[in-house]
N, C-alpha and C positions, 0 to 999 in steps of 0.2 A: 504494500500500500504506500502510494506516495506520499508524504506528509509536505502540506505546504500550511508555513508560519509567515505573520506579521511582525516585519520584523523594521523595529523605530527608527534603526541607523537610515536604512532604504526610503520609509516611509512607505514600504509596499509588502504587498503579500509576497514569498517569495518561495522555490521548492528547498526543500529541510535536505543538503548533503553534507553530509559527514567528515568530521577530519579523517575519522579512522571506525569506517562501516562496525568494524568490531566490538567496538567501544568510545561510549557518547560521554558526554563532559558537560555537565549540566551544574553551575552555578547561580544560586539564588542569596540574597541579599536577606539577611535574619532580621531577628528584631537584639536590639540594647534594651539591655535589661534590668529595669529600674521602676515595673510596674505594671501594674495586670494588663496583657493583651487588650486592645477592644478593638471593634468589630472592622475597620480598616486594616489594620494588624493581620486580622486572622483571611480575610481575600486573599493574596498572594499567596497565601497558604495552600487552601484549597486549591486556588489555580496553579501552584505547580505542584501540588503534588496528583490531581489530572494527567498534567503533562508528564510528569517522571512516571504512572503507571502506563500510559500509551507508548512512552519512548520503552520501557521495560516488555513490551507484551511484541514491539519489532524490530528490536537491535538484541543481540546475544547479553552484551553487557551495557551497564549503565551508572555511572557514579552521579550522580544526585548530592552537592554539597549546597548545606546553607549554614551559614556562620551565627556565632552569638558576636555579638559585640557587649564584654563586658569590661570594658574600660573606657570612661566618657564622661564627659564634663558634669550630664546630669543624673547620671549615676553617682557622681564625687556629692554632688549638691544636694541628692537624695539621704545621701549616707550622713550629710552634715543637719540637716533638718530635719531627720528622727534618732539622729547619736547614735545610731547603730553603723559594724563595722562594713563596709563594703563590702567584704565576700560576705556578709549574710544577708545580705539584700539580693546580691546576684544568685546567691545558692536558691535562696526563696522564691524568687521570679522566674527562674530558670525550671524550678518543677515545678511551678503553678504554671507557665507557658507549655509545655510537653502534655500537662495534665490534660489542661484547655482544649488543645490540639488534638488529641487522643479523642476527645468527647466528641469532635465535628470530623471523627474517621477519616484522621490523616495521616500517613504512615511516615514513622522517620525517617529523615533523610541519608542515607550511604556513611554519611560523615559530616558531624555537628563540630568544626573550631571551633574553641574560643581565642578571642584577637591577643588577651592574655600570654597564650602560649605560643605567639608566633611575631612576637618584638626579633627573634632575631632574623627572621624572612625582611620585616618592615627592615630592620638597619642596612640588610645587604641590599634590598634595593634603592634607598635611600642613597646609600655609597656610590649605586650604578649612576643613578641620577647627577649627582654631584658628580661626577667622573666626566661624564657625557654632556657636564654643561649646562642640563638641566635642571640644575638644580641650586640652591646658595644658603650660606649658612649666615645671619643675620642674627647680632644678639640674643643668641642663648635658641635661636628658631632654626628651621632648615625652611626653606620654601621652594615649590614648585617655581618655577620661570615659566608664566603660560605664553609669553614672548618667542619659547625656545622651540615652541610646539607648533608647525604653521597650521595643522590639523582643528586646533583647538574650535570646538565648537559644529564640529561637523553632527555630531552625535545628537544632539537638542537642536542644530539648524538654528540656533542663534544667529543675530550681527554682535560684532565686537561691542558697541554701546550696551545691546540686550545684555550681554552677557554680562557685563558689570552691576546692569542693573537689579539682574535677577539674582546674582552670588550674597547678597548680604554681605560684602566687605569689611572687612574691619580697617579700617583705616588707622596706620599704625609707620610711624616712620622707618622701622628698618626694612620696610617693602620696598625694592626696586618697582614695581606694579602694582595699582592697588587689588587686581586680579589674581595676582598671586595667592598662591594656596600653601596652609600650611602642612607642612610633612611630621617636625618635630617638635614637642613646645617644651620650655624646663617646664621641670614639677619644683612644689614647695616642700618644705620640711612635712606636710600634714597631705598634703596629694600622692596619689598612689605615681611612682619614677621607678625608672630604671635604667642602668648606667648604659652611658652610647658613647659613640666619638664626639659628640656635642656637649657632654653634661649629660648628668641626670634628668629625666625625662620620659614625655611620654608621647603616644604617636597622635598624629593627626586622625580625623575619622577616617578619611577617603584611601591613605594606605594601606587601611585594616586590611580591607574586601581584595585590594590587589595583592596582595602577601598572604593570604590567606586563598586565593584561588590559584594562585600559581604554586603555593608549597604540598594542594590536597589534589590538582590538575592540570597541573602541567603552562610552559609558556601561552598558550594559547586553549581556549575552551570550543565548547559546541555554541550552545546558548547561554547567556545571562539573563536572569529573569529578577521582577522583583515589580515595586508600585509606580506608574508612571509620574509620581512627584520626588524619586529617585533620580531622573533624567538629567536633570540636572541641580545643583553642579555634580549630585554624587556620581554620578554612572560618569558624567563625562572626563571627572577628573581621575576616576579610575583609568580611562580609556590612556589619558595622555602620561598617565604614570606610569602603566605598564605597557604600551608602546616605545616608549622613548626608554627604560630601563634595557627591555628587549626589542631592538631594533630589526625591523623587519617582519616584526610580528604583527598580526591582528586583535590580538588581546581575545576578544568574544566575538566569532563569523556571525553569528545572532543574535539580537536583541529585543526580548520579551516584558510588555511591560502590559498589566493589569488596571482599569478605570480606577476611577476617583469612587468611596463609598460615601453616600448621605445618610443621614436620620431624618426621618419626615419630610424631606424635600431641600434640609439645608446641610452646610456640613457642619460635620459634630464638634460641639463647644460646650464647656462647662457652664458656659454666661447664658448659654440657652436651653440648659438642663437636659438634652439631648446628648451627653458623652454617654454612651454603652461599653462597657466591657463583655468580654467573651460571658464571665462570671454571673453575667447582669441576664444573658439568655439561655443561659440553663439552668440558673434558678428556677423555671419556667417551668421546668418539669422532663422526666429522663427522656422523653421524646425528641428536646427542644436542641437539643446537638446538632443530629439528623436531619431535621427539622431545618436549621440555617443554613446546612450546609447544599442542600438542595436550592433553598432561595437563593443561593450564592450564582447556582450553577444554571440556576432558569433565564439570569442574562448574562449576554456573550462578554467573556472576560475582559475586553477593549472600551464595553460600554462603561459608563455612571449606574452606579445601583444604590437603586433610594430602598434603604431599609424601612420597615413600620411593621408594625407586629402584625396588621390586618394581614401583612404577605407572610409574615411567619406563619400566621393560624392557616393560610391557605397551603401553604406548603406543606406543613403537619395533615390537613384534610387528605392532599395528593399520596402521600405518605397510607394514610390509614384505610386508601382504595387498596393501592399495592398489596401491604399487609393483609387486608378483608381475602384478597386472592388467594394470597398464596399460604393464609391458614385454611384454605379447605385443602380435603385428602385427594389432590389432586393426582394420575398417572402420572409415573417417571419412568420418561423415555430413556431408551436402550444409552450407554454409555458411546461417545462416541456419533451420539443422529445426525445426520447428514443437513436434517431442516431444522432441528436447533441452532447449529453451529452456525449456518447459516442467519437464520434470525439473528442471533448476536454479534453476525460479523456486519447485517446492513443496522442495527440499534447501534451501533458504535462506528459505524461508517462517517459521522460529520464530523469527529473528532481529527479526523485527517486536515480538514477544512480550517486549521486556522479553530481548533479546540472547538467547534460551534457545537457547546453542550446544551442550548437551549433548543435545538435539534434532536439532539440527545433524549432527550427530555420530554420531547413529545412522541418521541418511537418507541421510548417504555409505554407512554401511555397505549398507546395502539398496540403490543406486545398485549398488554392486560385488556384492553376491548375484546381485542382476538381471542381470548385466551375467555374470555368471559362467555360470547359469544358460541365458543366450543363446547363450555358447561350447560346452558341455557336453552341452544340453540338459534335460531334466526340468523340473521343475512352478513356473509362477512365481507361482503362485496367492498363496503367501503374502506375497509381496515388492506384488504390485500391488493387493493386498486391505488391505492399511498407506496404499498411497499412493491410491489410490480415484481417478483420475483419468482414467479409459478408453483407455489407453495400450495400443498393439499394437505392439510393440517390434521394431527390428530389429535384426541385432548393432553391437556398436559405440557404439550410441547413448547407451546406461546409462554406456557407460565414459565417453566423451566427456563428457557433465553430471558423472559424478564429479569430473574433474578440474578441469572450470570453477567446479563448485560451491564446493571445496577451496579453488583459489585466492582465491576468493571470502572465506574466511576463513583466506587466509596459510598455508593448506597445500597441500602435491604442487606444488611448485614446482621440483622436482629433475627432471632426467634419470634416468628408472627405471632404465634402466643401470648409470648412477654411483649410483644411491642402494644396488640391490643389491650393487653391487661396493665402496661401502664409498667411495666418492672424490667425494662433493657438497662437500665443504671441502677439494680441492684436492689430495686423492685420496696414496695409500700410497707411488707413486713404484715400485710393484714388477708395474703391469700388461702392462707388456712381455714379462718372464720370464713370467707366470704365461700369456699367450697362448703365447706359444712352447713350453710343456710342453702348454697344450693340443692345438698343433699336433702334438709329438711322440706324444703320445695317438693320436691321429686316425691318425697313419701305421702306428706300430705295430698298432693296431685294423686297416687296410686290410692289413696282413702279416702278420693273425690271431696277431700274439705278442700273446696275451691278459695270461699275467702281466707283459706290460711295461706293458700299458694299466692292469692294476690297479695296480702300484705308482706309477705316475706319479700315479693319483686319491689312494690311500691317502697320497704325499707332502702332496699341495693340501692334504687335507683337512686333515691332522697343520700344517697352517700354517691352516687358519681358511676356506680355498678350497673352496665346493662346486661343483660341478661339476652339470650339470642338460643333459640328451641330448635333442634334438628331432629332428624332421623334418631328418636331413641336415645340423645343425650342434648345437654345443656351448656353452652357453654358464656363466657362474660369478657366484659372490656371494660375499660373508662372511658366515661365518656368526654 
């Protein structure tokens, strides 16, 4: 399958070749870590780890790195404004991050750095720079020279003006340019340093990511991936750090960059009571992980996505069809079926497309129509007239590619069971009681005291419990 990506350097959709068919080199940009993820944070997330199971399901191999950054100015400031030591702040942040992550079913990546243990990658390239001109050491600072780079700026499509504008400069007299960027800064007696050919000290943000990509993937990568308010100056200053360090190199043949995320239509600010953390939506309930991660996925990872719970609860809704499927005692098809496989190779066919999982997205749904429609009977005309593939379906089959499909992009991973009954994270603690009144149900029902059968439902329900009568048994959900 050919995979073409959008890729920011170009400005075009472009087809996906390989440094080396064998093995892909996929860098993504982490989070610094000095406080609970929220919901901008956690996009990039999802969107690349999409993209690293699609690259892992058509390349042999695949290193997938994304970095921490735990050494940084407001990390230092964090540590000074609740008196606690830095590394207990980053130890804290770092497993309430993985936690978070974990809950919206996203798999780790190959290799997690931290920028911490990779000061001696930043000082050697640092040295190359300075060596090559590009670079100058300036009271107790190192700085880039974006003077040295004629390239600078190609990457964000800036003008020289823009680009000063948009950098937040710090205007400081040992700058040769006020565009220059810094590489090294001293530390104080009370700031996390460590020793260089400059002084004691610590790195710049922008050479983390380039020291850190090149010491876990080599001079040059596949793609770089991460939030498109990265582009600049970070991705760009990355570019000219590790081009100019290694000359003749391309740094990253690709670059991948994910929309802007809103709350209710604006972007999120504390001053407008709209900042969301991951924490803040799965308080929600064990559903509400799943649940995001899918709303995530319903628009294409280039666009703007305006969060609101109303799309959370719709998303949970699309969710609880899925589920409703695929806990009935559906047929499983022979290992290996020819029109399964196929169903999940055309449910995951737009993913080739430039990630178009909101495509995705709707070929699960039609996977469970079809698949509903084989239970029930009636017309599949419309379901295989979308997928045009000469499929004569048997039961079972539609359901079964749903759910492979799914997983395929990190959803229906649950037990339908527990998903319906509300206990995928470890579940209410109260389904014992709530069998045993359905057992009382059931007996009273065999000793025709009807009103005992209806007040034991009308109890469930008055707690959230629905109750759903088959063939001979009973089974419940929340509702």
């Amino acid at each position: 399958m050919q995979l073409q990506f959008h890729d920011s350097a170009r400005r075009e959709k472009v087809s996906f070749t390989p440094i080396d068919p064998d093995h892909i080199r996929l860098y993504v940009c982490g989070p610094t870590v000095y406080d609970l993820a929220h919901l901008g944070n956690a996009r990039p997330v999802v969107v690349f780890d999409v993209l690293a199971r699609l690259l892992r399901r058509e390349f042999p191999a695949v290193t997938y790195v994304r970095n921490i950054t735990d050494v940084d100015d407001k990390i230092n400031a964090r540590a000074r404004e609740r008196g606690e030591p830095i590394a207990a702040i980053t130890a804290r942040t770092i497993a309430d991050f993985h936690a978070d992550m974990a809950a919206l079913n996203c798999e780790p990546p190959d290799v997690e750095p931290r920028a911490t243990a990779s000061i001696p990658e930043m000082t050697e390239i640092i040295e190359r720079l300075i060596a090559g001109g590009h670079a100058y050491e300036a009271d107790g600072h190192v700085l880039f020279s974006v003077a040295s780079y004629p390239e600078y700026g190609r990457l964000s499509g800036r003008t020289p003006d823009e680009l000063l504008a948009g950098a937040r400069v710090e205007v400081a007299p040992y700058k040769r340019d006020p565009g220059d960027f810094v590489l090294w800064k001293p530390s104080d007696e009370e700031t996390p340093g460590w020793d260089s050919p400059w002084g004691r000290g610590r790195p710049g943000w922008h050479i983390e990511c380039s020291a850190m990509a090149w010491r876990n993937l080599g001079e040059e990568i596949d793609i770089h991936g991460g939030g498109a308010d990265l582009i600049f100056p970070h991705h760009e200053n990355e570019v000219a750090q590790s081009c100019c360090a290694f000359p003749g190199t391309r740094f990253a043949h690709l670059w991948m960059h994910n929309g802007m995320l809103l709350v209710n239509g604006e972007k999120m600010s504390k001053s407008l009571g709209n900042f969301l953390t991951v924490r803040d939506i799965l308080a929600r309930g064990p559903w509400a992980g799943e649940a995001f991660r899918l709303l995530l996925l319903r628009t294409h990872y280039r666009s703007a996505l305006d969060y609101t719970a109303e799309r959370l609860e719709e998303a949970r809704a699309e969710l609880d069809d899925h589920y409703a499927l695929l806990v009935r005692d559906l047929p499983v098809p022979e290992e290996g079926d020819a029109t399964v496989a196929d169903m999940v190779a055309w449910a995951l066919e737009p993913l080739a497309d430039d990630l178009n999982t909101p495509l995705v997205i709707a070929r699960l749904r039609d996977l469970r129509a079809l698949e509903n429609v084989m239970q029930v009977g009636g017309s599949m005309t419309a379901v295989l007239s979308r997928a045009d593939r000469g499929w004569n379906p048997r039961p079972g089959q539609a359901g079964a590619a749903l759910r492979i499909a799914a997983r395929a992009v990190g959803l229906l991973p649950s037990d339908p069971q527990a998903w319906r009954q509300g206990t995928t994270a470890g579940g209410a603690g109260d389904e014992a009681e709530i069998e045993a009144a359905i057992q009382a149900r059931l007996a009273a029902r065999a000793a025709r005291d009807w009103a005992e059968a209806d007040r034991i439902r009308a109890d469930l329900a008055a707690r959230g419990i629905l109750l759903e009568d088959g063939k001979g048994t009973t089974t419940w959900r929340r509702a």
